[in-house]
BATILUM-723156 format. One record per residue (C-alpha): y, z, x; chain. Coordinates in steps of 0.05 Angstrom, whole numbers, always signed. Example, Ala and Ser with C-alpha at 12.3 -4.5 7.8 and 13.67 -1.06 7.14 Angstrom:
       v       w       u  domar
     -90    +156    +246      A
     -21    +143    +273      A
This chain:
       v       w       u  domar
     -62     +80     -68      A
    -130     +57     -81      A
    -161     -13     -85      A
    -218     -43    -127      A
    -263    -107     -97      A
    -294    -145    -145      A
    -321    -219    -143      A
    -295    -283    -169      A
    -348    -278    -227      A
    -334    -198    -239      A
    -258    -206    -242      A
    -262    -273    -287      A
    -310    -234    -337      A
    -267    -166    -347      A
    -191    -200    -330      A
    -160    -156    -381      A
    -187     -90    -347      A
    -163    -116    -275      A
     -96    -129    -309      A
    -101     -54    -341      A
    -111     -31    -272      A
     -56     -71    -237      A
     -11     -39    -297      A
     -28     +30    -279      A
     -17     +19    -202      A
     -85      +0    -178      A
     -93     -60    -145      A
    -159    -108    -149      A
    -176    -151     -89      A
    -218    -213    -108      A
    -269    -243     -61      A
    -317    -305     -62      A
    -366    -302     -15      A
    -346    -241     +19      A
    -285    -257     +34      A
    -219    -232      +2      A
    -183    -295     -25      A
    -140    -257     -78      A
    -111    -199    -105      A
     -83    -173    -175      A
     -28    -125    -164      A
     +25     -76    -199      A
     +86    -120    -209      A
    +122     -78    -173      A
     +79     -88    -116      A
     +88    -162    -121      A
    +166    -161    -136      A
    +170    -112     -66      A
    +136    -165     -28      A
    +180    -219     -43      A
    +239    -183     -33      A
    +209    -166     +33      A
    +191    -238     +46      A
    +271    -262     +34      A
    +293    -209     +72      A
    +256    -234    +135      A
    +277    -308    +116      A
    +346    -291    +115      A
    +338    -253    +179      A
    +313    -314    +217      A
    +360    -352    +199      A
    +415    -310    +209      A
    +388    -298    +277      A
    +385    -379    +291      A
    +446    -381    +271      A
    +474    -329    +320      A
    +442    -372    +375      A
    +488    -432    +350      A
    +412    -461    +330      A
    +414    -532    +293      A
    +447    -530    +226      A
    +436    -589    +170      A
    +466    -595    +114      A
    +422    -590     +46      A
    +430    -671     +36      A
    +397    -681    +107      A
    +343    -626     +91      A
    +328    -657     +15      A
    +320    -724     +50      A
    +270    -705    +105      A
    +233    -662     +54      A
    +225    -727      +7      A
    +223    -777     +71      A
    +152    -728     +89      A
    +127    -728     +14      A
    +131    -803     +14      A
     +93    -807     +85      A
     +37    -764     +60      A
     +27    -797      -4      A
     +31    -864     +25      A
């Protein structure tokens, strides 16, 4: 599989052929200022990766688990996750 690098400016101003591309199994890697900073890609492409990133998720915490590593229950975890959005907002 191939890849396309365009700019910012050169993916904003022909979006619809990019998204042609992406259809047809060719990704497009965007950069600004050299630098890759994002990427159009088949849906199928995209769907694979976050499959792939569950998969690992799951396996880390199946493997904390198997260690007897800390549990919490999902009232604890929804109250430290608001207790630190409150903190950074404040």
């Amino acid at each position: 599989m191939t890849e396309d690098t365009v700019t910012v400016r050169e993916a904003r101003a022909h979006l619809a052929e990019r998204i042609n591309l992406a259809e047809e199994g060719t990704p497009t890697v965007i950069t600004r200022n050299g630098a890759p900073v994002a990427a159009v890609v088949p849906i199928a492409d995209f769907e694979a990766l976050e499959e792939a990133a569950d998969l690992m998720l799951a396996r880390e915490a199946e493997a904390a688990l198997a260690e007897d590593g800390p549990t919490v229950t999902m009232a604890e975890l929804l109250t430290d996750l608001f207790t630190e959005r409150g903190e950074d907002t404040a």
